[in-house]
CHARMM-style PDB file with segment names, atoms N, HN, CA, C and O in Angstrom:
ATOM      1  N   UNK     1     103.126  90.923  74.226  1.00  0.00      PROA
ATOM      2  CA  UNK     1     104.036  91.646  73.359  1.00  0.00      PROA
ATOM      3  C   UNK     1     105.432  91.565  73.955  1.00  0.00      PROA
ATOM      4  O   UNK     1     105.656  91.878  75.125  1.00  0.00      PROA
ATOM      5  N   UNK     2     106.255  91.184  73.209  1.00  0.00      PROA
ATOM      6  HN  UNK     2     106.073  90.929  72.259  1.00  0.00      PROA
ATOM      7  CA  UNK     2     107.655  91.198  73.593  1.00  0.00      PROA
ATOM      8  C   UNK     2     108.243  92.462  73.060  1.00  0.00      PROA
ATOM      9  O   UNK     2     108.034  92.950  71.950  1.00  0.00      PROA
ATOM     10  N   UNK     3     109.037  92.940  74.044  1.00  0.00      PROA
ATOM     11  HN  UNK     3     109.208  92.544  74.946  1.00  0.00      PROA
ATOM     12  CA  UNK     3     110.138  93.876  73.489  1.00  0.00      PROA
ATOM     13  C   UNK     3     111.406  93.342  72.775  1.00  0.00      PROA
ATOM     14  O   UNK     3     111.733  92.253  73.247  1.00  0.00      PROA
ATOM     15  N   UNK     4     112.245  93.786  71.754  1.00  0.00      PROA
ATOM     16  HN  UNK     4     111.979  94.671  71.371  1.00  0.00      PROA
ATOM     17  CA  UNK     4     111.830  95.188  70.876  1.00  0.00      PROA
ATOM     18  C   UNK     4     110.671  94.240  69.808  1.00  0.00      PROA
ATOM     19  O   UNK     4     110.578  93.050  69.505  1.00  0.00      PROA
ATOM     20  N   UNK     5     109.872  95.541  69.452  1.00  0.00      PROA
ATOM     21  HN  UNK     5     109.947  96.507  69.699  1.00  0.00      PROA
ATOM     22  CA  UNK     5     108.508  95.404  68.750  1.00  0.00      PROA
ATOM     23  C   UNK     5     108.076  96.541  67.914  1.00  0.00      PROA
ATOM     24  O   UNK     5     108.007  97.659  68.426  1.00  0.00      PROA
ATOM     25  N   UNK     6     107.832  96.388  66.895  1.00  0.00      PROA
ATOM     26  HN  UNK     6     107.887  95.480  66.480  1.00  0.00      PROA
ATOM     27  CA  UNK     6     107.031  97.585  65.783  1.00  0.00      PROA
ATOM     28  C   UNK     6     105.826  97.747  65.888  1.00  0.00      PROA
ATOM     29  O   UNK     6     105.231  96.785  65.400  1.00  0.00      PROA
ATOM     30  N   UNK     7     105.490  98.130  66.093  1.00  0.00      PROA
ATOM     31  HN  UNK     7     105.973  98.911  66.489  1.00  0.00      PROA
ATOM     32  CA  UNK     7     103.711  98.445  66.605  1.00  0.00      PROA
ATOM     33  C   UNK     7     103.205  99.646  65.457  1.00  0.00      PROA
ATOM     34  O   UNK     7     103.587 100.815  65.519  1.00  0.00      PROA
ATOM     35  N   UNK     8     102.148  99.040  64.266  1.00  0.00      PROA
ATOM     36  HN  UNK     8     101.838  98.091  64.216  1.00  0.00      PROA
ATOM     37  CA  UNK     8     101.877  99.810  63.795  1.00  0.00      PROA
ATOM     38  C   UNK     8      99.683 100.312  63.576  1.00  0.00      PROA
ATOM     39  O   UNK     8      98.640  99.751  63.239  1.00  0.00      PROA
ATOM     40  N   UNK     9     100.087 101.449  63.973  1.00  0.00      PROA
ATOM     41  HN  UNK     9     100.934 101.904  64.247  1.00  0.00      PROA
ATOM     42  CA  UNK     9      97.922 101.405  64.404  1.00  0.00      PROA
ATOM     43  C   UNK     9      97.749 101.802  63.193  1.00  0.00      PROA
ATOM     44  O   UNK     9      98.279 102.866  62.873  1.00  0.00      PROA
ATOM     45  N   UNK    10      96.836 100.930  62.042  1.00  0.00      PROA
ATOM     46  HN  UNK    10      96.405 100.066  62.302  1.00  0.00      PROA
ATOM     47  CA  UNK    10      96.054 101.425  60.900  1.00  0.00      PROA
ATOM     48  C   UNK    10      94.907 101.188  61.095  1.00  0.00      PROA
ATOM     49  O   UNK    10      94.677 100.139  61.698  1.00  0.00      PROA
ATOM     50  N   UNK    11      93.638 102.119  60.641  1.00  0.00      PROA
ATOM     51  HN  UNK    11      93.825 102.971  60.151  1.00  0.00      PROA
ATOM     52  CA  UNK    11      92.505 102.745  60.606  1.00  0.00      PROA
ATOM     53  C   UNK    11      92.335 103.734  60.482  1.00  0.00      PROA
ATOM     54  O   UNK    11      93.265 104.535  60.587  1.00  0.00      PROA
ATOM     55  N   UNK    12      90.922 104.172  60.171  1.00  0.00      PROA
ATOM     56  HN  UNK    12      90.167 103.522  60.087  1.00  0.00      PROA
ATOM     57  CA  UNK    12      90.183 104.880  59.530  1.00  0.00      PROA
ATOM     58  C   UNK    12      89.876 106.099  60.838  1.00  0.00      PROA
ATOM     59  O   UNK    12      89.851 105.572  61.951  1.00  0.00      PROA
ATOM     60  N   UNK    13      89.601 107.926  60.836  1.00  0.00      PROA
ATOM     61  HN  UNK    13      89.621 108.354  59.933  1.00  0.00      PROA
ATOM     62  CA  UNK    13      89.642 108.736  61.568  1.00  0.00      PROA
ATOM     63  C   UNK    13      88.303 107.791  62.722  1.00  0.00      PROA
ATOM     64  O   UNK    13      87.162 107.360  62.559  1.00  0.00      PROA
ATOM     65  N   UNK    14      89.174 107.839  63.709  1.00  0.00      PROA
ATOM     66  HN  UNK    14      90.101 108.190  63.842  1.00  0.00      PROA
ATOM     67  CA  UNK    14      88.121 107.721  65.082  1.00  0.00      PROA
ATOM     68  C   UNK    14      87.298 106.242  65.498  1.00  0.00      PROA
ATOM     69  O   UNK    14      86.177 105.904  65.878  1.00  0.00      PROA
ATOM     70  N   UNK    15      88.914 105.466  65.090  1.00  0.00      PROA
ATOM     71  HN  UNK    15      89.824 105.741  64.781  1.00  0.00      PROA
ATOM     72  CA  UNK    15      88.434 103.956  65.513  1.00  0.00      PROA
ATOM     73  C   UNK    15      88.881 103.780  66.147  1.00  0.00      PROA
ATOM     74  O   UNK    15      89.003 102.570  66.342  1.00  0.00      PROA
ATOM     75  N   UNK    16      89.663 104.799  67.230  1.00  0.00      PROA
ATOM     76  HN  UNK    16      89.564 105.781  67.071  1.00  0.00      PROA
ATOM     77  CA  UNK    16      90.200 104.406  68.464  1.00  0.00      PROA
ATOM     78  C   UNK    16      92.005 104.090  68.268  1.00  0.00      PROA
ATOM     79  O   UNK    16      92.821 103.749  69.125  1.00  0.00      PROA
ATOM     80  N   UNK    17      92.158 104.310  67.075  1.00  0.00      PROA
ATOM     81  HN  UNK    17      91.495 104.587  66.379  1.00  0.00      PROA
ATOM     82  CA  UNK    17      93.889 103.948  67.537  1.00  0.00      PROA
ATOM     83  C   UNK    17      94.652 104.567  68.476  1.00  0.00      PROA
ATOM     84  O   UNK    17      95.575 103.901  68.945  1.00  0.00      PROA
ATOM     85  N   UNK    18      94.435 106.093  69.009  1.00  0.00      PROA
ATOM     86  HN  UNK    18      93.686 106.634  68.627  1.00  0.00      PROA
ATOM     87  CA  UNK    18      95.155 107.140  69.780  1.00  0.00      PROA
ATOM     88  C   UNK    18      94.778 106.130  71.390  1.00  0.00      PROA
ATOM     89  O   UNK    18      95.659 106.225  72.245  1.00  0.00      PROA
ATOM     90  N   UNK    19      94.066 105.611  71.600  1.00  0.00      PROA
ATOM     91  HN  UNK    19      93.350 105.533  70.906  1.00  0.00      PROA
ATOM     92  CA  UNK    19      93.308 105.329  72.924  1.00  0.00      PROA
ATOM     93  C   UNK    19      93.752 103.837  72.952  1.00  0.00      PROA
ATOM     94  O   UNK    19      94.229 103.337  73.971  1.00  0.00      PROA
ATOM     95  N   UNK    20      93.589 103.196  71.872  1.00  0.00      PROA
ATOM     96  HN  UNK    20      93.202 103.603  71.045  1.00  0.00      PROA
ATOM     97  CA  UNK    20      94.366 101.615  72.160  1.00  0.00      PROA
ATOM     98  C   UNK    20      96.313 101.932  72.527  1.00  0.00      PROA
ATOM     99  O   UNK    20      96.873 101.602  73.572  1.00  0.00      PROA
ATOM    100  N   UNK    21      96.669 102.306  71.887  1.00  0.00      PROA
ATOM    101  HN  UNK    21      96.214 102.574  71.038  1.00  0.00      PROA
ATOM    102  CA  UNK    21      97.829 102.962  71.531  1.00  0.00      PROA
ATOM    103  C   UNK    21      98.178 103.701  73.352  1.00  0.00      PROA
ATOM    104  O   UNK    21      99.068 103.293  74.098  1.00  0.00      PROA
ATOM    105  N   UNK    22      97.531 104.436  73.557  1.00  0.00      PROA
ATOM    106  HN  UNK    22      96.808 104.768  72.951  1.00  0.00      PROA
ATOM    107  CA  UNK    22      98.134 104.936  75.085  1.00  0.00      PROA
ATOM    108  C   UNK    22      97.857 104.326  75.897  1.00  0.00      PROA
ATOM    109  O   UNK    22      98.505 104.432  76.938  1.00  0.00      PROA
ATOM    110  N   UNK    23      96.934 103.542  75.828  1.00  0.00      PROA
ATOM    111  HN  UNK    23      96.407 103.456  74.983  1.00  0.00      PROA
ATOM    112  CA  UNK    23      96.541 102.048  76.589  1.00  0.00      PROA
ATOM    113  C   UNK    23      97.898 101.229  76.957  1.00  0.00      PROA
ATOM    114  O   UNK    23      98.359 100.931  78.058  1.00  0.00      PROA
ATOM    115  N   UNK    24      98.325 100.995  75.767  1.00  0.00      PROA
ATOM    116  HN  UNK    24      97.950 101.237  74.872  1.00  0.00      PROA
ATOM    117  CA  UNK    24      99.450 100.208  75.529  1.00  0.00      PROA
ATOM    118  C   UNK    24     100.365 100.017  75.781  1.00  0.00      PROA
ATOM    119  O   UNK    24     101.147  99.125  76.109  1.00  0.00      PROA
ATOM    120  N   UNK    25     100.214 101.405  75.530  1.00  0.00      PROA
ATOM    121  HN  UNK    25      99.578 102.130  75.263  1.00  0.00      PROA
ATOM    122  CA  UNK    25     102.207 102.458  75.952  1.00  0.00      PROA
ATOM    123  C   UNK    25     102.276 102.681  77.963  1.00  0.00      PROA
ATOM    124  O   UNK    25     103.340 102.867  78.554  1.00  0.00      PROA
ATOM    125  N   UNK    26     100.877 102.597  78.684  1.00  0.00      PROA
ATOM    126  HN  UNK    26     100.013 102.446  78.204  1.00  0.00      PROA
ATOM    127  CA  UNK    26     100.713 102.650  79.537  1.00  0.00      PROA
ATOM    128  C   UNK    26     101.157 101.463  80.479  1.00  0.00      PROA
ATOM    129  O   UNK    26     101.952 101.576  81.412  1.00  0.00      PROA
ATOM    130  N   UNK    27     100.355 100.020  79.987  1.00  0.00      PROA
ATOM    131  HN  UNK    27      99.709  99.928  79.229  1.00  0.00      PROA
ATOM    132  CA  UNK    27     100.981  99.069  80.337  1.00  0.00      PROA
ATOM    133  C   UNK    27     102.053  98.600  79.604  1.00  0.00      PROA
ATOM    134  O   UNK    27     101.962  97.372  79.595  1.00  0.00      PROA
ATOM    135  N   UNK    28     102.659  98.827  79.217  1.00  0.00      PROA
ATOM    136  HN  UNK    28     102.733  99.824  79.225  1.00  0.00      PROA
ATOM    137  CA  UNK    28     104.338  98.404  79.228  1.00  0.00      PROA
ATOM    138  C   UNK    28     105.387  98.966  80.201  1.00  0.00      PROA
ATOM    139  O   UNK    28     106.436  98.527  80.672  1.00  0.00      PROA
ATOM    140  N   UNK    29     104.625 100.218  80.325  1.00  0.00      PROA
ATOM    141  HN  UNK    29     103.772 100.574  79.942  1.00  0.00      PROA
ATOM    142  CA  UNK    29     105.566 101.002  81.128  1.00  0.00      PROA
ATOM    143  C   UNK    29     106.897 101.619  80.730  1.00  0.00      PROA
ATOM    144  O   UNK    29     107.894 101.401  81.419  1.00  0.00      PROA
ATOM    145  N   UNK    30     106.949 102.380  79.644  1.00  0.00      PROA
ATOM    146  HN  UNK    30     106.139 102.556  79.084  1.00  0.00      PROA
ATOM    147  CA  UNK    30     108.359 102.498  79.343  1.00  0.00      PROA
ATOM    148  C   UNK    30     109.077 103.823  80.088  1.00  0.00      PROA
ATOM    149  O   UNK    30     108.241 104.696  80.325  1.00  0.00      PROA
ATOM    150  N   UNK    31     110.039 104.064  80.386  1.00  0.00      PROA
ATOM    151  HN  UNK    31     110.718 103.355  80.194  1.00  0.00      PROA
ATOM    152  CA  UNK    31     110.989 105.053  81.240  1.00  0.00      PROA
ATOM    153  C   UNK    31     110.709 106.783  79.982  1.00  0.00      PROA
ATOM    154  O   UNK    31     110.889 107.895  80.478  1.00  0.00      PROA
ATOM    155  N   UNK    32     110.333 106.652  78.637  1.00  0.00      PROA
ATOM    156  HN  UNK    32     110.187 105.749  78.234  1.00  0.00      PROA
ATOM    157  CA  UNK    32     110.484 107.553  77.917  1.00  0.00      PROA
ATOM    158  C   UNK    32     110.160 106.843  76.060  1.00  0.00      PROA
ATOM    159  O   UNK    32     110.455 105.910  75.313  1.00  0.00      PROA
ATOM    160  N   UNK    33     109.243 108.303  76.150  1.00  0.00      PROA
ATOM    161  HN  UNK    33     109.004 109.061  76.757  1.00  0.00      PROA
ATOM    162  CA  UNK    33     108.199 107.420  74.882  1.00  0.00      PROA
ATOM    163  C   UNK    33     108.600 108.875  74.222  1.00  0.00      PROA
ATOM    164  O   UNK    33     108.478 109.971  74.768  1.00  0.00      PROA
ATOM    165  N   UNK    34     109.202 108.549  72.661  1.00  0.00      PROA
ATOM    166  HN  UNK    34     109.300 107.659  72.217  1.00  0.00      PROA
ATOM    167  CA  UNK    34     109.250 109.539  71.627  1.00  0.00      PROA
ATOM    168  C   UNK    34     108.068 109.241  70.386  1.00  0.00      PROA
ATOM    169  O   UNK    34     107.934 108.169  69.795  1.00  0.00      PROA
ATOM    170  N   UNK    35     107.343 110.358  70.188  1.00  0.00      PROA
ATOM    171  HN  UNK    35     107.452 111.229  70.667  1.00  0.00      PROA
ATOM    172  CA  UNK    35     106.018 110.222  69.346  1.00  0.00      PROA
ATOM    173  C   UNK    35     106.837 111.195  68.277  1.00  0.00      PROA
ATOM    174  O   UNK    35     107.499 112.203  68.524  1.00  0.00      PROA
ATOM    175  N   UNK    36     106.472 110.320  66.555  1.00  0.00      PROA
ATOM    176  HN  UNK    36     105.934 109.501  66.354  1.00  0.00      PROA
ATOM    177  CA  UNK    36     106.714 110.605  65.554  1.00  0.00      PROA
ATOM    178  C   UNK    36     104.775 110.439  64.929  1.00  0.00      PROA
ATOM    179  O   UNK    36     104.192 109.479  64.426  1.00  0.00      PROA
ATOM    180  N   UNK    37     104.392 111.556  65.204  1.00  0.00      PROA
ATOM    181  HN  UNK    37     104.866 112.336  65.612  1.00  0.00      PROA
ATOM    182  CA  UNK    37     102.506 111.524  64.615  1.00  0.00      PROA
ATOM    183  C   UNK    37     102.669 112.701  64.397  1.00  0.00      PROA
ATOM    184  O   UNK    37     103.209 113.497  65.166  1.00  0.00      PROA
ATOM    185  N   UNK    38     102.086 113.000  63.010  1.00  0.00      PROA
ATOM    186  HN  UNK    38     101.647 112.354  62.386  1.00  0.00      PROA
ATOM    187  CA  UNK    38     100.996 114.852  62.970  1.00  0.00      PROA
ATOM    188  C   UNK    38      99.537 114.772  63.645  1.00  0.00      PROA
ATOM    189  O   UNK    38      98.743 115.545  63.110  1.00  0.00      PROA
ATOM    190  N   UNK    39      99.210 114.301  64.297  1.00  0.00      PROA
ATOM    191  HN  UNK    39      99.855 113.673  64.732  1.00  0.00      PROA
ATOM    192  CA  UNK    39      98.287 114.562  65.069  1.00  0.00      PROA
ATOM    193  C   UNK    39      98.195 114.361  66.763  1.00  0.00      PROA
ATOM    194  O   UNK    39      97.115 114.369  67.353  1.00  0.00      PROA
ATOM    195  N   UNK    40      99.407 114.194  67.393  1.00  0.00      PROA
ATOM    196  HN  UNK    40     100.285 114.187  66.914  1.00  0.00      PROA
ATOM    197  CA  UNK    40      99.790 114.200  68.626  1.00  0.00      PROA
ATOM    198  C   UNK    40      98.861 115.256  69.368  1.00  0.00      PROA
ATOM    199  O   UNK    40      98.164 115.026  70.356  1.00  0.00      PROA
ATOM    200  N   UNK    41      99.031 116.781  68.508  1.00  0.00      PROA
ATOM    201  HN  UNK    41      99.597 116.967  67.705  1.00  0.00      PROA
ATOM    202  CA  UNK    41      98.611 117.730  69.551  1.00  0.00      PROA
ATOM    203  C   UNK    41      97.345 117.363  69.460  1.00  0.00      PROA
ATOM    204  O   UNK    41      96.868 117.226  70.586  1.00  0.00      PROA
ATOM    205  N   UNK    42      96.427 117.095  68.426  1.00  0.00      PROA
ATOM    206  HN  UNK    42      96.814 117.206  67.511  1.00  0.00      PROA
ATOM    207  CA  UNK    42      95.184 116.680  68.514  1.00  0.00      PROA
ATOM    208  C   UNK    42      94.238 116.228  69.332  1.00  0.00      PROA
ATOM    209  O   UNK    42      93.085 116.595  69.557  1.00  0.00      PROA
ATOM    210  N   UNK    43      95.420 114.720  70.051  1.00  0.00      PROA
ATOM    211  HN  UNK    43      96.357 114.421  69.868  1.00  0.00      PROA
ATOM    212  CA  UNK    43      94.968 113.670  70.207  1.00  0.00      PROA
ATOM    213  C   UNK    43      95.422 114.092  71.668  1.00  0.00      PROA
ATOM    214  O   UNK    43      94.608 113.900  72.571  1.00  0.00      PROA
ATOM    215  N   UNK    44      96.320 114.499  71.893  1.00  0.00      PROA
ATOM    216  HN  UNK    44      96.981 114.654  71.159  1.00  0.00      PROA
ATOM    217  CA  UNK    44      97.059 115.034  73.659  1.00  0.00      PROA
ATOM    218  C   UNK    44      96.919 114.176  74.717  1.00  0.00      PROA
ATOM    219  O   UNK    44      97.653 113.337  75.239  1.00  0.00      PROA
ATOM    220  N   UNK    45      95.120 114.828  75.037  1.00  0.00      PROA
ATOM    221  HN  UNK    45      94.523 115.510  74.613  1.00  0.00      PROA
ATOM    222  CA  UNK    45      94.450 114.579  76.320  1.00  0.00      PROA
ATOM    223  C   UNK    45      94.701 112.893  76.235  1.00  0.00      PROA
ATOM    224  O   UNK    45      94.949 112.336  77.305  1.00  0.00      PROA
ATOM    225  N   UNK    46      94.639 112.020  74.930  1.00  0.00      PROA
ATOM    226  HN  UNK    46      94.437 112.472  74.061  1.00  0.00      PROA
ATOM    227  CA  UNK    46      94.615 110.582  74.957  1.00  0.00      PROA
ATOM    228  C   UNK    46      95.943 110.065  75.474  1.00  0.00      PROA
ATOM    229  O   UNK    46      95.984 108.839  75.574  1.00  0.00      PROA
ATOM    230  N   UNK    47      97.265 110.861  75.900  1.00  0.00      PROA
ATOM    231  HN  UNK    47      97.231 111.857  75.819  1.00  0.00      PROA
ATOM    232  CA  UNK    47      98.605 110.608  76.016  1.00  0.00      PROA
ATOM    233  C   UNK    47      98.843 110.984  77.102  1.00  0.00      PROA
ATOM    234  O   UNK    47      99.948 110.716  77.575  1.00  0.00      PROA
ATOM    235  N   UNK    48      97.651 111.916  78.052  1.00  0.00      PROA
ATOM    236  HN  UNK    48      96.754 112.133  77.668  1.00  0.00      PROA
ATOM    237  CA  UNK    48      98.272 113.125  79.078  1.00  0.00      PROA
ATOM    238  C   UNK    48      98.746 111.919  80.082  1.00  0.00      PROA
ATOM    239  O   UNK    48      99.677 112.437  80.699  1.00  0.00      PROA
ATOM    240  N   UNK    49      98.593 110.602  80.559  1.00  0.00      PROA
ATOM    241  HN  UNK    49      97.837 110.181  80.058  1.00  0.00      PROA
ATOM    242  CA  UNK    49      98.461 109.737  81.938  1.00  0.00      PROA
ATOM    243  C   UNK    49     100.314 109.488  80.991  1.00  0.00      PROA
ATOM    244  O   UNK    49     100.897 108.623  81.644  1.00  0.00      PROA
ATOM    245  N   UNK    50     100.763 109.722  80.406  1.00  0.00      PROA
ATOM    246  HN  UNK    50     100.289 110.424  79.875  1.00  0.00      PROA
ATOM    247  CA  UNK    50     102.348 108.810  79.914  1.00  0.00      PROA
ATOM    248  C   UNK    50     103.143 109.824  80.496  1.00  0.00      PROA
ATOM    249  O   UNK    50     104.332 109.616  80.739  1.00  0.00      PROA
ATOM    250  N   UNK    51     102.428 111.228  80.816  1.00  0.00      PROA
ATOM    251  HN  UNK    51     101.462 111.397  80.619  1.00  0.00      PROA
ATOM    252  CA  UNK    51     103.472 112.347  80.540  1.00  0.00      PROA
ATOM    253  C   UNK    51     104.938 112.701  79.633  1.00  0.00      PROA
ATOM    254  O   UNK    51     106.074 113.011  79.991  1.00  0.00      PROA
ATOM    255  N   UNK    52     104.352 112.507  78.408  1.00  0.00      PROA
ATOM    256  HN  UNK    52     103.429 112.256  78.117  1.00  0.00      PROA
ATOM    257  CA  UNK    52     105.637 112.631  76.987  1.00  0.00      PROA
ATOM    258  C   UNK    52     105.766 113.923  77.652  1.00  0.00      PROA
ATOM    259  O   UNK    52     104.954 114.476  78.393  1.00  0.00      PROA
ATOM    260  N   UNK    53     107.057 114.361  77.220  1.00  0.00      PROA
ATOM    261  HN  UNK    53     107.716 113.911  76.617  1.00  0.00      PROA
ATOM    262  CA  UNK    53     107.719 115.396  76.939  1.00  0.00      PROA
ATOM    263  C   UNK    53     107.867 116.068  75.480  1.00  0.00      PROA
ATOM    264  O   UNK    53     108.483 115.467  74.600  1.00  0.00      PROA
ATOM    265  N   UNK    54     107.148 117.627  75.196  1.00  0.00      PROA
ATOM    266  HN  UNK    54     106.648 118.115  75.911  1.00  0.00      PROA
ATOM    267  CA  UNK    54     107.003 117.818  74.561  1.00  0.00      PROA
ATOM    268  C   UNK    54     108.098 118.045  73.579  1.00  0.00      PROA
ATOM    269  O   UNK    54     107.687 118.417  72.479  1.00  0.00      PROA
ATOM    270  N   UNK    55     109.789 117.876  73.731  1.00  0.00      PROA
ATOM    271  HN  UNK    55     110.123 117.574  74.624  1.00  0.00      PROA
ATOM    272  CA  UNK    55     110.516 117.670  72.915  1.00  0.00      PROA
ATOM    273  C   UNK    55     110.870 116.651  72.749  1.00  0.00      PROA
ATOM    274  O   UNK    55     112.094 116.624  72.619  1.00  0.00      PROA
ATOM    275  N   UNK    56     110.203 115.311  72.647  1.00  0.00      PROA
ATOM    276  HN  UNK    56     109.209 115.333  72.752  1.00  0.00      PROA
ATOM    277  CA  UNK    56     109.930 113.364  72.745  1.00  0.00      PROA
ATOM    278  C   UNK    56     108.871 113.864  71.179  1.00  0.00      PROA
ATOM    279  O   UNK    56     108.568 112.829  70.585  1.00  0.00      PROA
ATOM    280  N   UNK    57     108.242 115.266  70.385  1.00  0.00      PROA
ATOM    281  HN  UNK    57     108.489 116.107  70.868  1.00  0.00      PROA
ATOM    282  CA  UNK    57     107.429 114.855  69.863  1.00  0.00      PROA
ATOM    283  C   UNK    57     107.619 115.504  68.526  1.00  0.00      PROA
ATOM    284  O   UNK    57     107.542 116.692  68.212  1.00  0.00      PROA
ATOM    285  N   UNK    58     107.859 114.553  67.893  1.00  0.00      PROA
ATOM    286  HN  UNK    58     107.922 113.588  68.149  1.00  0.00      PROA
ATOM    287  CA  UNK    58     107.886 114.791  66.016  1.00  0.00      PROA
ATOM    288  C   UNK    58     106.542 114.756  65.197  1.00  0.00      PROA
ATOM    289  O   UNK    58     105.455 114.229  65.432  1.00  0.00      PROA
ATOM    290  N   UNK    59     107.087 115.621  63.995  1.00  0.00      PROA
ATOM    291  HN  UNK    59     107.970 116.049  63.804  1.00  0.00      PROA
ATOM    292  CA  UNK    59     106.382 115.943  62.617  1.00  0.00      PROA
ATOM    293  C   UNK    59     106.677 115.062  62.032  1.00  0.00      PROA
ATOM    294  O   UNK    59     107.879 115.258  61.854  1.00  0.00      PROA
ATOM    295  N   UNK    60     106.303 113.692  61.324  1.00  0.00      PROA
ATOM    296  HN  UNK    60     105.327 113.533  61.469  1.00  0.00      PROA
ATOM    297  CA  UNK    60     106.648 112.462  60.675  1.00  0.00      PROA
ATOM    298  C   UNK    60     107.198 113.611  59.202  1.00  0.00      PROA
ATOM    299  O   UNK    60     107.980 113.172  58.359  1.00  0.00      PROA
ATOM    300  N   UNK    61     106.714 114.867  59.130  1.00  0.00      PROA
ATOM    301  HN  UNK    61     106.079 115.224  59.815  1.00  0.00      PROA
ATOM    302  CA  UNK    61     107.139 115.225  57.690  1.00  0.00      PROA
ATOM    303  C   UNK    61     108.124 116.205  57.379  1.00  0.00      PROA
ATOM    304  O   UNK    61     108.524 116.791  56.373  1.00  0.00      PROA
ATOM    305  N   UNK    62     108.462 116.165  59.042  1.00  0.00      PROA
ATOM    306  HN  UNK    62     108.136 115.689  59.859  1.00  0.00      PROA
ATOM    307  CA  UNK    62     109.785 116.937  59.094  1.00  0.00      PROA
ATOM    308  C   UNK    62     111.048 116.207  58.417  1.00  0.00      PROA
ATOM    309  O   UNK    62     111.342 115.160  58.994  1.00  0.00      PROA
ATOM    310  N   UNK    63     111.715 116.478  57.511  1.00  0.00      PROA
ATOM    311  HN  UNK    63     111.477 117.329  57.042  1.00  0.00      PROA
ATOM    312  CA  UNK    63     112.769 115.400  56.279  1.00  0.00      PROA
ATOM    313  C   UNK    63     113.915 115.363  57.960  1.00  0.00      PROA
ATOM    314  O   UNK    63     114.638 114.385  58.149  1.00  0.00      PROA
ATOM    315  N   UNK    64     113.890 116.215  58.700  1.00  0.00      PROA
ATOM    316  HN  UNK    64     113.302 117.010  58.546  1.00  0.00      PROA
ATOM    317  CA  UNK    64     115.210 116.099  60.011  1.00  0.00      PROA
ATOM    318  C   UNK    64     115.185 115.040  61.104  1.00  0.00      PROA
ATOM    319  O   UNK    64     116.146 114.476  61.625  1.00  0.00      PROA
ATOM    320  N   UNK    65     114.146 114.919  61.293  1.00  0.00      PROA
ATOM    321  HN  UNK    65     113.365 115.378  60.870  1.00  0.00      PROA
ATOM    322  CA  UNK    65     112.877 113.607  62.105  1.00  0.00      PROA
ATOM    323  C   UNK    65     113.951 113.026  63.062  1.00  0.00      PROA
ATOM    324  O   UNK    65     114.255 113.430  64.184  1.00  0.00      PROA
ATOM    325  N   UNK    66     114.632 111.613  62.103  1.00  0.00      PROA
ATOM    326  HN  UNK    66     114.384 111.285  61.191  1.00  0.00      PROA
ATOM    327  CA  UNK    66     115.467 110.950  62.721  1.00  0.00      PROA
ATOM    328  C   UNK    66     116.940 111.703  63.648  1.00  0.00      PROA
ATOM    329  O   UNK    66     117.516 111.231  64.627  1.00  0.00      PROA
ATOM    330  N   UNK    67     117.131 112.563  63.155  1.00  0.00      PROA
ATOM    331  HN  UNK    67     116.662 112.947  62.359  1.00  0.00      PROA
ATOM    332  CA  UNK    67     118.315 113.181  63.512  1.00  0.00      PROA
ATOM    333  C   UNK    67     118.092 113.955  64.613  1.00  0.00      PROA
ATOM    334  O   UNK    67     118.983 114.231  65.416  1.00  0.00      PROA
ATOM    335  N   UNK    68     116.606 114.440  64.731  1.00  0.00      PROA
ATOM    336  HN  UNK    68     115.882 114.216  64.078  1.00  0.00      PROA
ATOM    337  CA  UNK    68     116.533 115.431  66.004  1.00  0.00      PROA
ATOM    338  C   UNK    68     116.339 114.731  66.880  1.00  0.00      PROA
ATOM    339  O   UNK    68     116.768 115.050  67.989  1.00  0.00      PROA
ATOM    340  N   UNK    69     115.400 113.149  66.640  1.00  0.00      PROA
ATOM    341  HN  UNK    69     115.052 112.890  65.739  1.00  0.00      PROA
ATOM    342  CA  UNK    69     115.305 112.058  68.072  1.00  0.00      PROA
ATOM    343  C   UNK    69     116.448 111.596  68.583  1.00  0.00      PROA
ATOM    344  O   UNK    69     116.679 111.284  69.751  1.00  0.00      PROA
ATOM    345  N   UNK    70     117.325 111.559  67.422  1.00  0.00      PROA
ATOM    346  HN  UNK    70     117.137 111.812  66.473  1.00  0.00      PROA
ATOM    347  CA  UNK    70     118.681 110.763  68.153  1.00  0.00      PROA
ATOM    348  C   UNK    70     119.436 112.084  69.249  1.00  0.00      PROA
ATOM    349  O   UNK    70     120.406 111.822  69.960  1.00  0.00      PROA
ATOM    350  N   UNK    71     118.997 113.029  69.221  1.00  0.00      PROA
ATOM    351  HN  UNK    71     118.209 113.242  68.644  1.00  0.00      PROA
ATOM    352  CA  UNK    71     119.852 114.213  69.960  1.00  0.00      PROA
ATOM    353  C   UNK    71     119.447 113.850  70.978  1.00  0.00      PROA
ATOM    354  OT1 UNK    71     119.782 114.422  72.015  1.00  0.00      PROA
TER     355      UNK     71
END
């Protein structure tokens, strides 16, 4: 995978996208990962090794979304 890249996980509840996905985000290594998911808190424990910061984490259905990441 080259950077910059769109990475998008589609499937069905509990085929593993949360776990490929922090896999991922793990080996790349990035300095700071902002999550736009409604199911982040859900999924957590699958993210806990990245250590996000819990203001890195959006409501995709919040209409403010973009504007609060760019702060």
């Amino acid at each position: 995978i080259k950077l910059a890249t769109i990475v998008l996980a589609v499937a069905k509840k509990g085929f593993g996208k949360s776990y490929f996905l922090s896999n991922l985000l793990k080996w790349l290594k990035f300095d700071r990962i902002i999550i736009i998911s409604p199911t982040f808190e859900s999924n957590e424990s699958q993210f806990k090794h990245l250590n996000i910061q819990h203001e890195d984490v959006f409501d995709p259905d919040d209409s403010d979304v973009i504007q609060k990441q760019l702060i």
